[in-house]
N, C-alpha and C positions, 0 to 999 in steps of 0.2 A: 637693471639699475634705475633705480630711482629719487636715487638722494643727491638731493642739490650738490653742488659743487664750490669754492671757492675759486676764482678764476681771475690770475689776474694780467689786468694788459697792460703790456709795457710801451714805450712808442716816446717820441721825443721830435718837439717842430725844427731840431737841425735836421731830423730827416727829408725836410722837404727842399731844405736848400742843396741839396745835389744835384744838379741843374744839367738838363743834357739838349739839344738841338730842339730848335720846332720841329715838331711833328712827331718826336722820338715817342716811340711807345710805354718807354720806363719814365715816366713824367710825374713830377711830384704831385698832379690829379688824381694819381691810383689813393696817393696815401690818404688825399683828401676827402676821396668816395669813401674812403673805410672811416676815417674818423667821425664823419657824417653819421651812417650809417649807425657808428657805436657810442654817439654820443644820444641817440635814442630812449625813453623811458623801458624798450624792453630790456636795456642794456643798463641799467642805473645802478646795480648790485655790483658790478664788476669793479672789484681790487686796481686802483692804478696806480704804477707808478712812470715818473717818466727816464728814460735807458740812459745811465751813464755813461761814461766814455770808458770805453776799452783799455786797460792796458795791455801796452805793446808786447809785455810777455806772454798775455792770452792768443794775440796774433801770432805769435813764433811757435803756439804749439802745433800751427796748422799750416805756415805758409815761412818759407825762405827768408831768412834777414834782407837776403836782397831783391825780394819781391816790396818787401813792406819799404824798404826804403826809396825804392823805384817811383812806388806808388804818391809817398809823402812828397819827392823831388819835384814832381811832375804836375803836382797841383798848382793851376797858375794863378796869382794874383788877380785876373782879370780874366773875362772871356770864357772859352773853352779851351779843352787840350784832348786830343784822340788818342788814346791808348791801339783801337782796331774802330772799322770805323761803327760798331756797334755800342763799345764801351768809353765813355767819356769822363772827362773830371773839369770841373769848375771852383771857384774859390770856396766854396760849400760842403765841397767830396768829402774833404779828409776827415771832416766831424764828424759829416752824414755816417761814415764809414765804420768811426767807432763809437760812434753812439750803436749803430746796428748790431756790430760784435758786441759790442756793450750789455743790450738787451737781453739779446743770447743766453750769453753766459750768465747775466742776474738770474736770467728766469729757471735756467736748470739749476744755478744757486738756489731759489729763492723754493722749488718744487722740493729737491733736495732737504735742507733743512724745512719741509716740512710750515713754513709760513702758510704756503696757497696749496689745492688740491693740484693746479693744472696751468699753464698759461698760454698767453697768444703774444706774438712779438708782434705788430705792427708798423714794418721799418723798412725801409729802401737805403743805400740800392741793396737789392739781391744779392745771392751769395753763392748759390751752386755748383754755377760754372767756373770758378775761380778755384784755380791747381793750383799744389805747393808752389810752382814759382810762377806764375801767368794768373794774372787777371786777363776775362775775358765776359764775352755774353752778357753785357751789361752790371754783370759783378765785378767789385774790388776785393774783398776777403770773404773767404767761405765763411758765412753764421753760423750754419749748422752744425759744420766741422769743428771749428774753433770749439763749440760749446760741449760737443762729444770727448773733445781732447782733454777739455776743461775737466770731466766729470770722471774719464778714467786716468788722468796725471794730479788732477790737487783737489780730486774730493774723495778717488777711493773705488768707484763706480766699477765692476770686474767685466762687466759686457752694457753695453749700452745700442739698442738699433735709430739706426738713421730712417726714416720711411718716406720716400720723394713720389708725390703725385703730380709735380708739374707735370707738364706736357715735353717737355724738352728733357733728355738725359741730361744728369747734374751728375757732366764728365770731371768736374773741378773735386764733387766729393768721392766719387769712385776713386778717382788720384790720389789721394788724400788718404783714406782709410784703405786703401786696397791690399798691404804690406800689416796690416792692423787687427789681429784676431782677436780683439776684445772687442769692436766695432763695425757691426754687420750693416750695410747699405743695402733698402731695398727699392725699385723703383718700378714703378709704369711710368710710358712714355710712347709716344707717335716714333713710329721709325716705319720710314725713313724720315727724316727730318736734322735741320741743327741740334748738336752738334757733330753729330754722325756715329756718336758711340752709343753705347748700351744694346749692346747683343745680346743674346743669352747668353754664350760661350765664353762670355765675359763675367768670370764669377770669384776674382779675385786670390789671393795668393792662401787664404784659409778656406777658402768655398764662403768666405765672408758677403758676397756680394752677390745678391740677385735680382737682375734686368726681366722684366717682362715687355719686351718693346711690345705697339699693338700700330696694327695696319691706318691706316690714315683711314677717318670715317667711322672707325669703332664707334659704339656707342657706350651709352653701362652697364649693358648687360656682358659685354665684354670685359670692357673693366673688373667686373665685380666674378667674374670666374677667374680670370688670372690674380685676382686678391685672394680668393677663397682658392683656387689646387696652388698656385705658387706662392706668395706672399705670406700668408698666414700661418700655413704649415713652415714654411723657414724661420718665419719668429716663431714661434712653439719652440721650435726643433730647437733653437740659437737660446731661448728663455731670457731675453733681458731685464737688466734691473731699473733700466730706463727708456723711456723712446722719447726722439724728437722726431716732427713733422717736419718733412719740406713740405711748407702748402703753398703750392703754385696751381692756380686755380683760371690757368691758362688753355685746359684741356674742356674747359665751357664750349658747348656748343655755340655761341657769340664769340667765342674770344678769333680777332682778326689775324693770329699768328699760326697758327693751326690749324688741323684737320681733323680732332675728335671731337666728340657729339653728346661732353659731357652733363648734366644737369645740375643744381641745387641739392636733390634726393641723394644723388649718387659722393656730393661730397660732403653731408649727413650721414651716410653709410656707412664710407669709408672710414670717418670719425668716431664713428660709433663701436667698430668693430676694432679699431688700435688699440681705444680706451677698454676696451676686453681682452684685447691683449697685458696692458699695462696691467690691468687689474688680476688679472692671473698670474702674473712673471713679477712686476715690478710696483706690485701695492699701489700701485693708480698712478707712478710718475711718469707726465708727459709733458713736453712741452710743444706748440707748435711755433715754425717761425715762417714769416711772409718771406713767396720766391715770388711767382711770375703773374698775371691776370691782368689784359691789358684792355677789355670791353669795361668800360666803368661801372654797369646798370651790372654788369655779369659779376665783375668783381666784389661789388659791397653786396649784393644778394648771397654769394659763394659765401664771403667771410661772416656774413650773421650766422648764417645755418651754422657753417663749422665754431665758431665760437658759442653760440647758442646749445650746442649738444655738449661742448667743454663744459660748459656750466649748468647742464641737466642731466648731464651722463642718459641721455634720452633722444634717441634723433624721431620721437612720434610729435 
């Protein structure tokens, strides 16, 4: 593949007011490194737009009335508020929150009809770890879920795969799509590790779902074998007409929260190889959306590569 790409990112500055503890690793300075990073002359073609807000119906295709109400309740006028004591909300959350859902679903909107080849969401908080009724792991509403539910309930979409490279299982979208055989989830992830799930044996109620946990200290040449015998043969196998990214970009050899020993190269690779996937099953539609990456230097280097190959279809 060699033909340029239209690429566009999506991203909105309420995302930075979702505000959580000093010291917190999900700090609105991730969004900052990326915007930095992509506000760059190699980056000056890139399609922007910035993520509207969510409606609340797009939320309920993925998460309990009385999750989403829970969440709105608890937003405090002032200060903070601890859901667990990893996941937090401040007077910023609730926007932050659906402007992220927001993004989401514009951007599989926006691939969908055909506007842009491909997109990258740029948005906090996180989304992964948040199950139909539990926010947790610094997520409030699953992004990537919402937006899958988005494309097989009100765009048409008859199988759509989810593909998660953070470092931490995103036990929130397992939950989610598990019961779901239009919606195949695939994942590498450090296990043992938070949040304790994604086994193998954990392969959902369609055989929709498949974990490749890897031993703490993997590198990419690991990684990139359980992509190519398990991952890639299940999307073939599955054929979707869509794929989103969870790109959590946590499994960097820097990133402070883990134990894998990922690279740059290797989340160019991985990039490269979905968008061959897409390209064979689903006429080039992908979107990617921001989970996890909490070394700042590791982060906005991980996110150029990967948005850099969205818009070269080239990871040389």
């Amino acid at each position: 593949m060699f033909r340029a790409m239209t690429t566009l990112l999506i991203t909105h500055p309420d995302c930075r007011e979702h505000i959580t503890p000093s010291g917190h690793p999900e700090s609105p300075a991730r969004l900052m490194a990326i915007e930095r990073i992509l506000a760059t002359e190699a980056f000056a073609v890139l399609a922007r737009e910035e993520a509207p807000l969510a409606d609340e119906t797009h939320l309920l295709l993925a998460h309990d009335a009385g999750l989403v109400e829970a969440v709105r309740e608890h937003v405090p006028e002032e200060g903070l508020f601890a859901i667990d004591p990893d996941t937090w909300l401040s007077p910023g959350s609730w926007r932050a929150a659906l402007r992220a859902a927001g993004a989401a679903v514009r951007a599989v909107q926006a691939v969908a009809l055909r506007e842009v080849d491909n997109a990258f969401c740029a948005i906090r908080p996180p989304g992964h770890h948040a199950e139909r009724h539990k926010s947790m792991g610094f997520c409030l509403f699953n992004n990537a879920a919402i937006a899958a539910r988005f494309l097989t309930e009100e765009v048409g979409v008859e199988r759509v795969a989810i593909v998660d490279f953070d470092v931490h299982h995103g036990n929130g979208t397992q939950d989610i799509v598990w019961d779901e055989a239009d919606i195949m989830y695939c994942s590498t992830h450090q296990h043992p590790a938070y949040p304790g799930t994604g086994q193998a044996s954990e392969t959902g109620a369609h055989g929709n779902v498949v974990n490749c946990p890897l031993p703490p200290q993997s590198d990419g040449r690991r990684f990139r074998e359980a992509v190519n015998t398990r991952i890639l043969p299940a999307l073939n196998d599955f054929a979707p007409e869509f794929i989103i990214i969870s790109a959590g970009f946590d499994a960097h050899a820097r990133d402070p929260l883990a134990s894998l020993n990922l690279t740059e190269e290797d989340y160019a690779w991985i990039t490269l190889r979905l968008m061959e996937v897409a390209d064979t099953h689903a006429d080039g539609r992908i979107v990617s959306v921001l989970e996890g990456g909490y070394d700042l230097k590791a982060l906005a280097a991980s996110v150029a590569v990967h948005v850099k190959v969205l818009m070269e279809g080239d990871a040389a």
